[in-house]
N, C-alpha and C positions, 0 to 999 in steps of 0.2 A: 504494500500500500504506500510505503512511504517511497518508493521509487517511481509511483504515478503521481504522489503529488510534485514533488518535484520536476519528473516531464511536463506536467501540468505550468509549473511557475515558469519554467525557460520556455515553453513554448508562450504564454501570455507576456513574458519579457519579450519574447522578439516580434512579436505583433504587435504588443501595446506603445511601446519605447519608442519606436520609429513615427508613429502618429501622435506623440505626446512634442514631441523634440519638435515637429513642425508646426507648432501652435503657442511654444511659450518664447517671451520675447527675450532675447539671448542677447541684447547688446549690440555690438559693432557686425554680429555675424547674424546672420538669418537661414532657418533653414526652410526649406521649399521642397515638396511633392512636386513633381514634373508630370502634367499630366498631357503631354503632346508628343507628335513622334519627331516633330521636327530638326531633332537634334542630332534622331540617330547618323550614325552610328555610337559616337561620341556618350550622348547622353539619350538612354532609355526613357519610355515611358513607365511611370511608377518609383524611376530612382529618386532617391533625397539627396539635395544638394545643399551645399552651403555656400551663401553667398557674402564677402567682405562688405560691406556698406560704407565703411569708410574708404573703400578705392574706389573714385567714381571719375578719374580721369583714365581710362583706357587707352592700349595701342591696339594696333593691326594683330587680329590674330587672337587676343583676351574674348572670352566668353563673358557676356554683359546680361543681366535681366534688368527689364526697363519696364515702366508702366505704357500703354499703347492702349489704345481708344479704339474700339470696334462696334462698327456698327450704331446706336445711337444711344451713346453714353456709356456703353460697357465698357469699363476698364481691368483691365489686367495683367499683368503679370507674364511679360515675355523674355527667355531665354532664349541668344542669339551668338552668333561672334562678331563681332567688329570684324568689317573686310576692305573699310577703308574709313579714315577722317578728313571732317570738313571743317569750313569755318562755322557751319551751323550747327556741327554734331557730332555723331555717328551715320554711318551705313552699316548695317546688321545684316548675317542670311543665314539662314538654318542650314546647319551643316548637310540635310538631307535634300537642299535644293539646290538648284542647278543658276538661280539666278539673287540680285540682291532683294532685300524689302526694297518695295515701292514706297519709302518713307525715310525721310533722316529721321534719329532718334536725340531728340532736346538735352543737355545735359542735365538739366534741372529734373530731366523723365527717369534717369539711370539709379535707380536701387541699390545696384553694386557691381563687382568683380565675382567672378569664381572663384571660389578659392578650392574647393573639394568636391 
């Protein structure tokens, strides 16, 4: 009995832990559920990331989540890479497309840096 409860607590640690860590607010790091594919290969959907919030000046190449407006007033929460810099921004494209966003990204929109 005591070897089921115990598979019992490590299996509710490793299901409950990961949905807990993306909900309380951690300071300079933030973590995020990824719930799009547009990352892959790179970043799956369902994996947790952690994002620096205090690095919000990127280069070419850094993995950025940015807030992005879709549709009429839906905002969100977008993980991208930086594939090139402007004077007005960023240019961002999901590692699993073939072309950039149709949109620069405001710095004041930038959430943070990848960090894990």
């Amino acid at each position: 009995m005591k070897v089921i409860n115990i598979l019992a607590f490590i299996l509710i640690f490793i299901i409950v832990m990961p949905i807990i860590a993306t909900m309380i607010p951690t300071g300079p790091v933030k973590f995020m559920t990824v719930t799009g594919n547009s990352m892959e290969p790179t970043i799956t959907e369902s994996n947790i990331i952690v994002v620096n919030t205090l690095e919000t000046q990127p280069n070419v190449g850094d993995i950025v989540s940015y807030y992005h407006i879709f549709g009429k007033n839906q905002r969100y929460i977008v993980t991208h890479r930086v594939v090139k810099v402007v004077d007005e921004g960023y240019i961002t494209q999901g590692d699993a497309y073939t072309k950039p966003d149709g949109y620069t990204v405001a710095p004041e929109d930038l959430v943070g840096t990848l960090f894990f």
